[in-house]
Wavefront OBJ file of the C-alpha trace (Angstrom):
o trace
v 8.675 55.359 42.686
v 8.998 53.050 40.067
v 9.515 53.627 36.719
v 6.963 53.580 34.300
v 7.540 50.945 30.960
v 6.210 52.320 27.843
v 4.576 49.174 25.870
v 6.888 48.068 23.162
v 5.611 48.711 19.833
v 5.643 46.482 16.462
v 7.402 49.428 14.723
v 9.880 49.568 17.716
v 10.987 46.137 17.436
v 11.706 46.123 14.237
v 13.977 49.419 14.606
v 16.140 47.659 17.152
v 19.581 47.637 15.929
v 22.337 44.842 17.247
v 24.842 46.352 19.805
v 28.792 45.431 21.084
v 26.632 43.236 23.630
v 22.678 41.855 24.442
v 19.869 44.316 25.709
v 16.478 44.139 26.659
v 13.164 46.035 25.372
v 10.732 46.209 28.384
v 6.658 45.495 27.760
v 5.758 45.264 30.926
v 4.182 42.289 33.217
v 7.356 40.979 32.913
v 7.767 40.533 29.143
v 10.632 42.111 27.352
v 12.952 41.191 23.840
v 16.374 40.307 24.228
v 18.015 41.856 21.183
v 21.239 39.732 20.475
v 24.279 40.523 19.099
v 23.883 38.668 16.532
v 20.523 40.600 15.671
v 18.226 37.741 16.940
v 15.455 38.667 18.862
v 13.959 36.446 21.516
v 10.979 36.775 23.974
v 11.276 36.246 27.728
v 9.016 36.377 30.678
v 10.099 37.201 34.005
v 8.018 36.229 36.680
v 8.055 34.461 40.591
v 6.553 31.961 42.109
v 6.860 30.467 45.259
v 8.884 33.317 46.426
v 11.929 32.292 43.572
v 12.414 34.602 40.558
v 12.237 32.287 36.937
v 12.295 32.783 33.100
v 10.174 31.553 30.604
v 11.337 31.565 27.195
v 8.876 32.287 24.541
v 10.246 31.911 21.401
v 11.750 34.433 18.607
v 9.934 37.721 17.311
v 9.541 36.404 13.871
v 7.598 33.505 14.910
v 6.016 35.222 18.107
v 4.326 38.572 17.077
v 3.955 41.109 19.621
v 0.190 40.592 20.035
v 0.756 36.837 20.483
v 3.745 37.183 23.143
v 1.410 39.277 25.169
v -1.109 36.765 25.644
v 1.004 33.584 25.872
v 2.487 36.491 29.124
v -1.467 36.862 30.396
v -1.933 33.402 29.814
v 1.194 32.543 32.128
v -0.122 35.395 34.638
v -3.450 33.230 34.802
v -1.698 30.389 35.513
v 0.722 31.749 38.100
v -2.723 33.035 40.513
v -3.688 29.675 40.086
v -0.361 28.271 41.505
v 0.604 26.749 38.649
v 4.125 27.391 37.346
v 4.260 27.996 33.714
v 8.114 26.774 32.830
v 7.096 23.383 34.125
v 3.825 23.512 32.398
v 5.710 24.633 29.428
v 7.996 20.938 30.306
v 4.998 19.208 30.549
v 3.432 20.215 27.094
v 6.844 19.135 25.652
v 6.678 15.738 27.065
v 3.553 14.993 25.850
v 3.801 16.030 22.398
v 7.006 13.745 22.234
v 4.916 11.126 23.830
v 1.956 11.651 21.237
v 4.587 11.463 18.487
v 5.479 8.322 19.466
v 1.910 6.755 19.610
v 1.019 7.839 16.587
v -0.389 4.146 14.600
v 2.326 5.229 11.941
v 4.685 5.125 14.687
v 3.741 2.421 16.495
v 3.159 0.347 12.816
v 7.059 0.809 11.873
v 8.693 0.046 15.475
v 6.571 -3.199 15.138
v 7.556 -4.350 11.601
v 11.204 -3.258 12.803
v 10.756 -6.096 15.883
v 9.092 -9.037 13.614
v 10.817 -8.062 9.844
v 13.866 -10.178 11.163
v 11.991 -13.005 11.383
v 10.888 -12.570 8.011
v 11.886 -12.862 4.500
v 13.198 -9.772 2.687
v 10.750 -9.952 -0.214
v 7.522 -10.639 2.703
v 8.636 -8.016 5.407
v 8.986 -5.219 2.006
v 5.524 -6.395 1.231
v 4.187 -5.943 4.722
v 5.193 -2.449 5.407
v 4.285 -1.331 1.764
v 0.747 -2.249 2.196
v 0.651 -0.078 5.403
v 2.319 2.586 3.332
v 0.010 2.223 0.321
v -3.235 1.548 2.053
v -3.373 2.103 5.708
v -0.537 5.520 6.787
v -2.042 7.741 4.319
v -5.667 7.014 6.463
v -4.714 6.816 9.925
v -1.102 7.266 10.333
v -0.957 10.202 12.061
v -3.633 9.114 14.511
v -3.226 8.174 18.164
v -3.309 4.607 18.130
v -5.549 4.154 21.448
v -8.288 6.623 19.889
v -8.622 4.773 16.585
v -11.978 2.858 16.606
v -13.250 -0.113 15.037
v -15.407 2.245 12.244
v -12.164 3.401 11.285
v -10.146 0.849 11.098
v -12.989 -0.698 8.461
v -13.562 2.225 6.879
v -9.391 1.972 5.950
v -10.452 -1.708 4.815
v -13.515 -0.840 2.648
v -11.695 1.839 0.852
v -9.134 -1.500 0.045
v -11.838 -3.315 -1.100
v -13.281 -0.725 -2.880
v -9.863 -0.747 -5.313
v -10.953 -4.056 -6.407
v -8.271 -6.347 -3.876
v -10.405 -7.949 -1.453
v -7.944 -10.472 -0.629
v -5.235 -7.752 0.250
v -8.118 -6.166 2.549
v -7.880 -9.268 4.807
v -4.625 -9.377 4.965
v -4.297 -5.941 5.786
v -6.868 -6.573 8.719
v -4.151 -9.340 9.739
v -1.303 -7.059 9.870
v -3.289 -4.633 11.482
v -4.580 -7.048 14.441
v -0.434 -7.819 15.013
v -0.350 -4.260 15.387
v -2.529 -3.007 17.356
v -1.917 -5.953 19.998
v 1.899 -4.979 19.950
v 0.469 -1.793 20.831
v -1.086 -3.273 23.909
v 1.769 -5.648 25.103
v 4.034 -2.211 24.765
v 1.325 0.011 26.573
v 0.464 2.443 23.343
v -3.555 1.114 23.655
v -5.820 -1.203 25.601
v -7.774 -2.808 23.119
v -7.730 -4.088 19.237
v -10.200 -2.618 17.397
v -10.570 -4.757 14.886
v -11.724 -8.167 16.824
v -14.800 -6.519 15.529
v -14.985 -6.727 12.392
v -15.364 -10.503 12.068
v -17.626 -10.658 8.991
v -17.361 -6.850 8.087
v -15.818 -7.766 5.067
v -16.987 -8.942 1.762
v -16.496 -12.353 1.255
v -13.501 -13.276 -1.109
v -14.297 -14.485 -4.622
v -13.870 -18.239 -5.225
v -10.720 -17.426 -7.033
v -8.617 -16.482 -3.881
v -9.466 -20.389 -3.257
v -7.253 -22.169 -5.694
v -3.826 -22.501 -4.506
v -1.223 -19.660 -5.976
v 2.049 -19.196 -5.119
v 2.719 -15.254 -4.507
v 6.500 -15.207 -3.517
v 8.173 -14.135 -6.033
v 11.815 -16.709 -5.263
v 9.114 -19.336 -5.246
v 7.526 -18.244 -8.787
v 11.250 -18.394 -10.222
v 11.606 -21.888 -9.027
v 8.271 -22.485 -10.713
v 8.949 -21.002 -13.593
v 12.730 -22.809 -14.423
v 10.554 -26.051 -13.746
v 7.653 -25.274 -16.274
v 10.564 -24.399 -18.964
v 12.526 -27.802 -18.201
v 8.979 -29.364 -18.372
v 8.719 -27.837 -21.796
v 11.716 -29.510 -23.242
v 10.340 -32.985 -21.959
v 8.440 -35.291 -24.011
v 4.881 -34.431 -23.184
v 2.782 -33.848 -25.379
v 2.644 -30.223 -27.137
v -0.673 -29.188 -25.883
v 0.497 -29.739 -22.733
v 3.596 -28.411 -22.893
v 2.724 -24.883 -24.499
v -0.294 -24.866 -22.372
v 1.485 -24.658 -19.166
v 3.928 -22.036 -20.621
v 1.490 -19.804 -21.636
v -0.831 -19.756 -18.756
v 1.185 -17.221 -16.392
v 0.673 -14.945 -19.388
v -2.598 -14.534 -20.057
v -4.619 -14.515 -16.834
v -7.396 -16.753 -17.999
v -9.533 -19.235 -16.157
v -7.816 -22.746 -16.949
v -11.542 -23.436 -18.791
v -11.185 -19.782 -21.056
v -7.769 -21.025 -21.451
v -8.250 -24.732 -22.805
v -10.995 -23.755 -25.134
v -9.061 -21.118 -26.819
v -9.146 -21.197 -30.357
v -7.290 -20.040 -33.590
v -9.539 -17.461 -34.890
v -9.209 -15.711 -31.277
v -6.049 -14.641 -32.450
v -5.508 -11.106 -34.003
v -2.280 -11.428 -34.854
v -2.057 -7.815 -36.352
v -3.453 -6.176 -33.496
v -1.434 -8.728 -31.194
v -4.313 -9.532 -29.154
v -6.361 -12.794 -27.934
v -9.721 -11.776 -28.260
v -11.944 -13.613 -26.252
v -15.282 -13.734 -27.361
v -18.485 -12.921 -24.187
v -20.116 -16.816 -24.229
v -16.743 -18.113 -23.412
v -16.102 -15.611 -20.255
v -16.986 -16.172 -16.947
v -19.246 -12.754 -17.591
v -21.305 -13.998 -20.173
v -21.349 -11.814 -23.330
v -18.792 -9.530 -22.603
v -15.960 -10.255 -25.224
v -12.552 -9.838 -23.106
v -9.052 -8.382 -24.922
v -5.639 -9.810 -23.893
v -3.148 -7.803 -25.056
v -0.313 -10.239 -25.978
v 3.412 -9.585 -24.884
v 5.957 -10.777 -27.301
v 6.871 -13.707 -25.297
v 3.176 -14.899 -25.608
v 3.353 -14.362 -29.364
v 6.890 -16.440 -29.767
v 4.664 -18.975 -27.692
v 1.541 -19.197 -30.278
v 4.021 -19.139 -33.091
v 5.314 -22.332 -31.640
v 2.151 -24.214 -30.959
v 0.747 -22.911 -34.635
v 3.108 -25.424 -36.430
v 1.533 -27.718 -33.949
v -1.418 -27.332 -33.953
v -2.698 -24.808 -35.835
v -4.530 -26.389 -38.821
v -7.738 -27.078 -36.342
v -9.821 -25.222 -34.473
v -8.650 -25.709 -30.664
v -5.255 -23.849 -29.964
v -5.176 -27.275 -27.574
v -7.125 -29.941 -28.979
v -7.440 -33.259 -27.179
v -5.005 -35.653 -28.026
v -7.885 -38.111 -28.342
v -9.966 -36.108 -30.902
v -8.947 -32.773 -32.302
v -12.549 -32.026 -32.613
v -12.215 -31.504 -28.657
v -10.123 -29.149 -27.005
v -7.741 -30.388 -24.117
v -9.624 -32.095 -20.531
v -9.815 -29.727 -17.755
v -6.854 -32.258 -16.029
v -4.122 -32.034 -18.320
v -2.953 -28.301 -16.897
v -3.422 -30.060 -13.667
v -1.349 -33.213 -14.793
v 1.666 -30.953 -15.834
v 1.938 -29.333 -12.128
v 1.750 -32.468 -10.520
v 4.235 -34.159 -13.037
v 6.618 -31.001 -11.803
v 6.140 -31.606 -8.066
v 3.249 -29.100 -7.743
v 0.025 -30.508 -6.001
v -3.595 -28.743 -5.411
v -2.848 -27.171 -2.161
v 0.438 -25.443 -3.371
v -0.333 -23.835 -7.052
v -3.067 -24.542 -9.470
v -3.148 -23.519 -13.224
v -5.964 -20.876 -11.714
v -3.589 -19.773 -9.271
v -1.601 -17.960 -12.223
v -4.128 -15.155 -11.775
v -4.019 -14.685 -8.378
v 0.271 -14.743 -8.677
v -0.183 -12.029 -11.124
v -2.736 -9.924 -9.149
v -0.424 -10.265 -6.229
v 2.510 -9.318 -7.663
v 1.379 -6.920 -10.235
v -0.061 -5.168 -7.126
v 2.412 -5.254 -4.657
v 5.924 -6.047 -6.870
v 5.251 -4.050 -9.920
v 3.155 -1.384 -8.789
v 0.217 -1.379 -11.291
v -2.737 0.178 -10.312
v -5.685 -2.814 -8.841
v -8.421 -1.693 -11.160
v -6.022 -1.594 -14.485
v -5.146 -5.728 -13.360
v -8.945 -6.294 -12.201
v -9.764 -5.360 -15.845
v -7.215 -7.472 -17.598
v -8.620 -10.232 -15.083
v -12.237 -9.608 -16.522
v -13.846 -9.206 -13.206
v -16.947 -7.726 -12.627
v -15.844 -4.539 -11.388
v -17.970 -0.984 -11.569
v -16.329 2.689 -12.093
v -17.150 5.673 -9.657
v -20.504 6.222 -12.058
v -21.854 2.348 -11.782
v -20.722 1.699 -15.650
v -19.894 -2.270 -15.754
v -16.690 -3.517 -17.024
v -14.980 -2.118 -20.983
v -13.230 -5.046 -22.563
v -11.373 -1.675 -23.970
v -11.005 0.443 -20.551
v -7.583 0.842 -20.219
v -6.460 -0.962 -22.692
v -2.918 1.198 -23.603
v -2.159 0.671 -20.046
v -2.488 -3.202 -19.742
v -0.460 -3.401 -23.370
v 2.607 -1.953 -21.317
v 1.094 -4.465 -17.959
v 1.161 -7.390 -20.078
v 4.672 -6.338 -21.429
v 6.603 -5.639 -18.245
v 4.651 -8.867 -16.753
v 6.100 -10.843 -19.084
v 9.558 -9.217 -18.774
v 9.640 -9.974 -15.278
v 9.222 -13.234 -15.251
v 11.828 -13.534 -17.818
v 13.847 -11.606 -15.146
v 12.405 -13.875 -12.421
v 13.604 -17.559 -14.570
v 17.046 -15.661 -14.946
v 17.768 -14.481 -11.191
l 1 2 3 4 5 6 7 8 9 10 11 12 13 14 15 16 17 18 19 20 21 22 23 24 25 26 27 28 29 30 31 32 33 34 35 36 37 38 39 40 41 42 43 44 45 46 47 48 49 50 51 52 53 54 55 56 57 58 59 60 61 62 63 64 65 66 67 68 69 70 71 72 73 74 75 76 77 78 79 80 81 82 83 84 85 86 87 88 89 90 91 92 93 94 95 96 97 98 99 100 101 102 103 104 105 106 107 108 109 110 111 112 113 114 115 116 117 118 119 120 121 122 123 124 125 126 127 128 129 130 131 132 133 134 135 136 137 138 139 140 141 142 143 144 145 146 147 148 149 150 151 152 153 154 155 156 157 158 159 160 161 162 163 164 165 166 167 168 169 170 171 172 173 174 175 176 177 178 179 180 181 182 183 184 185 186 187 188 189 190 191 192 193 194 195 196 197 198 199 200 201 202 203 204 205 206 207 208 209 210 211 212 213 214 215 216 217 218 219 220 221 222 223 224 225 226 227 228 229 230 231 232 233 234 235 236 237 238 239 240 241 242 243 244 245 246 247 248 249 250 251 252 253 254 255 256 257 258 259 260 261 262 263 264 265 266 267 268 269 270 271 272 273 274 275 276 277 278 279 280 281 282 283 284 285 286 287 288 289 290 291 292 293 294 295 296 297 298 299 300 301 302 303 304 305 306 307 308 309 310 311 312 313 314 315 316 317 318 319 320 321 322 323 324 325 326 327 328 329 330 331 332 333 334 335 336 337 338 339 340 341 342 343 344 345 346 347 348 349 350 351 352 353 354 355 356 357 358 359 360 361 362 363 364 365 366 367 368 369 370 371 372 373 374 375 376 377 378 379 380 381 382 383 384 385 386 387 388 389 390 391 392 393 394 395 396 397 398 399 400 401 402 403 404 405
């Protein structure tokens, strides 16, 4: 006759004591404890199939309660009647978590900037995988790449262009297309979701149209060039003009126009008034870095006795042509379809974003774009304004840093 097993109890198990060598505590059905030496204790499952006596291990008492180890060993029983061995379903599970690991779109996202960041500039292939990072991972990283559908992958976009960066919202979409059909050439998914979103996204604004140069070795070239330009023989309007462009964000026309009594000098602020901003009456604040001070100081004992911070050299009852910005990147080897004096705001957006690490609505305010809070209100020339005092600071420090590198 064979002998009874009394069912292990909680209180039982965690009275076992360590002996000189391993023993067993019986629960019957084939489960027992293996208290070790070493005062482990481990689950097992004895059990045949096919006529050939096999183990299962189960894992350790203090992540496998008693309750729980008796139904993963009813669970196994189950699957045993059915003819289904439960070690090599147990191997089977294991493989396809790895497998699912390995698929996730995080996953799948860095093996493929690994393959193409060789083939790629340092500054461009950092830039790449911190948008995933930044925008995309936090989304849908740990999703299986062949379930994600096109609503998703937009619904990643809209939240991008809901931060106030369209233009990094397309490019996004970009990087995400080269993903997702790595994906398919290396078997992770069949399709690329986002071949359907052709016109899902709001259009760009006519800003992300005029040439800007967003690299930051090629703004340090620019840069050394404007400064050599400014020790040439143009004329001062012209010369200050250009300098002080990538440090003020305006529209070449807000720019050009800008006049003497816009200039707090206590507060150190340019203080745009609404009827000369693209958003008509709303008076716009440029907090001025000490670089763009020394700037003004310079161009006051130039021109400072009139009205126009950049009066025509024609008529100083006129402020500067709409050409002469123009003129000064041309004269410096810089045509229309490489940078643009209204490129300087899209250079700073860009790098502010993805260099610096400001926050997109703190540089869509100092860019005086029509952007709305959570609660609808419209743009604050004040909103923020501590923050872009530091912005405008560390801008301006790093293209110092950029001219020096």
């Amino acid at each position: 006759m064979a002998r009874q097993v009394v069912p292990l109890t909680d209180a039982k198990i965690r009275s076992a004591k360590p002996k000189e060598k391993d023993y067993k505590l019986s629960d019957g059905g084939g489960l027992y404890l293996l208290v070790k030496v070493n005062g482990s204790r481990l689950w097992y499952l004895k059990y045949r199939i096919g006529g050939k006596e096999k183990k299962l291990a189960i894992g350790p008492y203090k992540n496998v309660p008693l309750a729980m180890a008796r139904e993963i060993r009813d669970d196994a029983k189950d699957d045993i009647r059915g003819g289904v061995d439960p070690g090599q379903k147990k191997q089977t599970q294991k493989l396809i978590q790895v497998e699912s690991a390995e698929t996730t779109f995080e996953m799948v996202a860095r093996e493929w900037h690994g393959v193409v960041a060789s083939g790629l500039s340092e500054s461009h292939a950092h830039r790449q995988l911190r948008r995933l990072e930044n925008y995309v991972f936090p989304w849908i990283g740990k999703r299986q790449i062949a379930d994600i559908t096109p609503r998703e992958a937009l619904s990643v976009l809209r939240k991008i262009e809901e931060s106030g960066v369209g233009k990094t919202a397309y490019r996004v979409k970009v990087i995400l297309g080269q993903i997702f059909r790595y994906a398919i050439v290396t078997d992770r998914c069949e399709w690329d979701p986002t071949v359907h979103l052709k016109g899902a996204l709001k259009p760009i604004d006519e800003e992300s149209h005029h040439a800007a140069i967003t690299e930051p070795e090629d703004l340090a070239v620019l840069l050394r060039a404007i400064d050599a330009y400014a020790k040439g023989r143009a004329s001062a309007q012209s010369r200050y003009g250009i300098r002080l462009a990538p440090l003020v964000f305006l529209r070449p026309g807000e720019l050009r126009c800008g006049e003497w009594a816009e200039i707090n000098w206590d507060e150190r602020q340019w203080e745009v008034p609404g009827h000369r901003m693209k958003i008509k009456s709303q008076d716009h604040i440029i907090p001025l870095s000490r670089q763009a001070l020394a700037i003004l100081e310079e161009l006051r004992s130039f021109t400072g006795g009139g009205r126009y911070l950049f009066p025509s050299v024609k008529s100083v009852l006129k402020p500067i042509s709409e050409q002469t910005l123009n003129m000064a990147l041309r004269s410096m080897g810089y045509g229309s379809d490489v940078h643009t004096p209204h490129g300087f705001r899209a250079t700073a957006r860009t790098l502010l974003d993805e260099k610096l690490g400001f926050r997109p609505d703190i540089i869509e305010h100092q860019l005086a774009h029509a952007v709305k809070d959570p609660n609808g209100r419209a743009y604050n020339r004040t909103k923020f304004l501590k923050q872009r005092e530091e912005m405008m600071q560390r801008w301006a420090d790093y293209l110092d840093e950029l001219k020096g590198s």
